[in-house]
N, C-alpha and C positions, 0 to 999 in steps of 0.2 A: 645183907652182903651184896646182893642184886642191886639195891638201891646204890650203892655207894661205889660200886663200878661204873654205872651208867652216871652217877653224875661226875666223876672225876674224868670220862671220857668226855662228856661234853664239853667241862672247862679247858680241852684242849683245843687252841684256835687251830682256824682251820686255814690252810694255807700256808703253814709256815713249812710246807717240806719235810723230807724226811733227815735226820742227821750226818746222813753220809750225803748227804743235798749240800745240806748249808757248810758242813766241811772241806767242798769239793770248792764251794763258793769262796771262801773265805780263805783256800788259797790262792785260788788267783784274784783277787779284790787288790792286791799289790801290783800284780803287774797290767791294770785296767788302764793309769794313766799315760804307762810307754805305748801301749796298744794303740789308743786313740791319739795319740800324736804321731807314730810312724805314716797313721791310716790318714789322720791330716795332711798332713807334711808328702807324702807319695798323692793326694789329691792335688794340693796346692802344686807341686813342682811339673804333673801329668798338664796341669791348666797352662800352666806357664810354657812348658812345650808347644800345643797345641795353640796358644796366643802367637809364639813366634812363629811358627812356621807357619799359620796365617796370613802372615803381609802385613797388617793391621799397622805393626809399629814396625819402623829401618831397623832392621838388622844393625845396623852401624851401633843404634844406641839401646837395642832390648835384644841378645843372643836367647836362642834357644838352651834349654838346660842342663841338654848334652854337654853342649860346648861351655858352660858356666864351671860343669863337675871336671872335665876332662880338663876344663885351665886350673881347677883347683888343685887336681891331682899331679900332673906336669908339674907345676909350680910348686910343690911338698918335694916329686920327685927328686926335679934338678934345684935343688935348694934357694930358689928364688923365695919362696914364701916364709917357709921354718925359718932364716935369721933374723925375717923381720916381726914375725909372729915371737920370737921367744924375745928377743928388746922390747916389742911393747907391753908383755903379758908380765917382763921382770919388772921393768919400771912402775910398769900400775901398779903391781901388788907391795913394792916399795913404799910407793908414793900413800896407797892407799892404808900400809901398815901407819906410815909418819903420822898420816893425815889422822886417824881413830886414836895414836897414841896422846896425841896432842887433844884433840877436839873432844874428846871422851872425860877427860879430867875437866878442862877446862870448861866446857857445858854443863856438868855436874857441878863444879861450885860455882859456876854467874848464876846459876838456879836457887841454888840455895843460900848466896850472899848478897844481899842487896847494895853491898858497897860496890862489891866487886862487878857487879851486874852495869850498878849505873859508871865505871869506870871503863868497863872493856864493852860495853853494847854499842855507843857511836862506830866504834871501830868494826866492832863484828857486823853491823848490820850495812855499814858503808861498804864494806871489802866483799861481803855476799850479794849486796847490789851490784858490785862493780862489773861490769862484760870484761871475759878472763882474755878479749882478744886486745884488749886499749893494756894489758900488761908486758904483752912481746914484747915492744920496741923497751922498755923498761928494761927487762929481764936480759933481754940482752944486750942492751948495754950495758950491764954490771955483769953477766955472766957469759956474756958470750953464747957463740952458736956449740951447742952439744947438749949431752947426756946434763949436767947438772940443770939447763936451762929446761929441758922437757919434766925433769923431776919437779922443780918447783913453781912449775905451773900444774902439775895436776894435783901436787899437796894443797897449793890453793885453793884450787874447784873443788877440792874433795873437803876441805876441812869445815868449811864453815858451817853448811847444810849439818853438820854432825854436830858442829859446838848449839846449834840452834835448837835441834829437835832433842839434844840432852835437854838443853837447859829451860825448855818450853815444860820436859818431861817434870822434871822437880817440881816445879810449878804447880804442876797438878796431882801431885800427893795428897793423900786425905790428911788433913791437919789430924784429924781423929788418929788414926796410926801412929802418926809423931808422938803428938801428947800421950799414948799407951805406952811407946817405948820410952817416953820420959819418966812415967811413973814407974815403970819398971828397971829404974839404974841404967837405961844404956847410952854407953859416952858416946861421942861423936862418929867417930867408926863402927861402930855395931849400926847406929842408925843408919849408916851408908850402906852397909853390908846386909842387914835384915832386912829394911823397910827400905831407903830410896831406890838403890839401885835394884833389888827387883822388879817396882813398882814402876822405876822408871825405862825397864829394858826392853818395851815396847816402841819407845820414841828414840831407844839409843839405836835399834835395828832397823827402824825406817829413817833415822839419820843416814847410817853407812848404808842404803841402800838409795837414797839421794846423791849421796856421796860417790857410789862408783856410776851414779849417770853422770854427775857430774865431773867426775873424774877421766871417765872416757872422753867428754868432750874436751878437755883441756889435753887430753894425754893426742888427743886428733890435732887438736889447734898447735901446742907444740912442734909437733912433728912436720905438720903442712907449712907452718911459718917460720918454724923456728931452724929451719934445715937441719945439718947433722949428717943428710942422706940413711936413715934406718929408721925404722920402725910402719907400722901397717898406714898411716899417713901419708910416709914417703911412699908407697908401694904403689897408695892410691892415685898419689900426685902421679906419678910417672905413667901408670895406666891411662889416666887420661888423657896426658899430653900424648900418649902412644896411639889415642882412640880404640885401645886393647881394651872393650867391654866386655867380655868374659873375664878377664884379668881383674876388672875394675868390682864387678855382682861377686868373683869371688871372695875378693879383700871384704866388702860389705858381708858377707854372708861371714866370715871369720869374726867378724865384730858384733854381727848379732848375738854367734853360736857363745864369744866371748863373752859379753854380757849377761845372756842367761846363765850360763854355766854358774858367774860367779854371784849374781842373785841367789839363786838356787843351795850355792852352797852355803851363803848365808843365814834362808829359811832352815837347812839342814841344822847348822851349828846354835838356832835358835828354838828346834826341837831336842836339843839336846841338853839345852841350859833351862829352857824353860820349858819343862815338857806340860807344866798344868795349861797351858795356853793354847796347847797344839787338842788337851783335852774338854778346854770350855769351847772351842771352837768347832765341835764335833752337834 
């Protein structure tokens, strides 16, 4: 009996804490990554103070942080900011819905048809080379200055990067896979439904996430060139021409916060569809 106490005691490692340790632990293990980005983020912005009011760089074109947050906060205030922050956040998520409805099918079968592959790739690989700014004077000429001309330049910028990395995805399906579900009866939608499109929902989420870089920058190019007067663009144009840099680091700092946000909810909605992925990655 002695014996067999002492050695099940020793098989317990040592170091691993006691259970109300690693419980204590394992709550807050969630909230580690807001923690160390507040504690960034309050570093980087303290840095950024203490650079401006240095001298180092003019005022005219690096404001202290204060003065960055305070024109942020003003600008929500007195509604300078919110109408043009809610026009470009509607329009992307439009643009970016059109852009996946389209580019998502259509990536998915140039993948797996080689007719259709070698019929729509000159096009698709011409139109994803093209600089989305040589398409303004186009676009409006046919559509004129406004909202529909900002919409289909950033469905552009956003669709191809998504038709590309579906359609690279199929590609790289295990043939093996295929030929199992062949021998096992499944028609052509099952295939899609079991085996590609899981296999390939790696390359469809780093498509739309190409997609909304890309899509910001056209949803900015729009806006700067294509007038209208609305959206985070214009706010920016105007800032500068104002030499209002508080004005100008806010609008950027909205575009950044923009961007992550919607990466972020991205990776979100890709632990949610694919959660083994989020578990091989552990």
């Amino acid at each position: 009996m002695t014996e067999t106490t002492l050695v099940s005691r020793t098989n317990i490692p040592s170091g691993t804490g006691s259970p109300i340790e690693n419980m204590a632990r394992n709550r807050f293990a969630p909230y580690k990554p807001a923690v160390f980005t507040v504690i960034n983020l309050s570093i980087f912005f303290a840095l950024w103070q203490v650079l401006a009011l240095s001298g180092v760089v003019n005022p005219l074109f690096f404001p202290t942080a204060t003065d960055l947050f305070s024109a942020l906060f003003t600008g929500m205030a007195d509604g300078t900011i919110l109408p043009q922050l809610q026009h470009s956040l509607t329009n992307f998520l439009i643009g970016m819905i059109v852009a996946a409805a389209v580019g998502i099918p259509v990536g998915l079968l140039m993948g797996s048809s080689r007719i259709v592959d070698l019929i729509l790739s000159p096009y698709v690989w011409a139109m994803s080379s093209l600089p989305r700014v040589a398409l303004i004077p186009l676009l409006i000429l046919v559509l004129g200055f406004g909202n529909e001309m900002q919409l289909t330049i950033i469905i552009l910028s956003a669709v191809f990067p998504i038709i590309i990395n579906c359609m690279e995805g199929v590609k790289t399906v295990d043939p093996s896979l295929v030929r199992a579900g062949q021998v096992f009866g499944a028609n052509r939608f099952q295939m899609y439904g079991k085996i590609i499109v899981p296999y390939t929902l790696p390359f469809v989420i780093s498509g739309i996430n190409q997609g909304i870089a890309r899509g910001l920058v056209g949803m900015l190019i729009g806006e700067l060139l294509g007038g209208g007067g609305s959206g985070l663009g214009f706010l920016l144009d105007r800032a500068a021409d104002r030499f209002d840099a508080p004005m100008l680091y806010a609008t950027l700092i909205l575009l950044a916060v923009m961007s992550v946000s919607l990466v972020q909810s991205i990776r979100w909605v890709e632990r949610r569809v694919a959660p083994w992925r989020d578990r091989a990655g552990r």
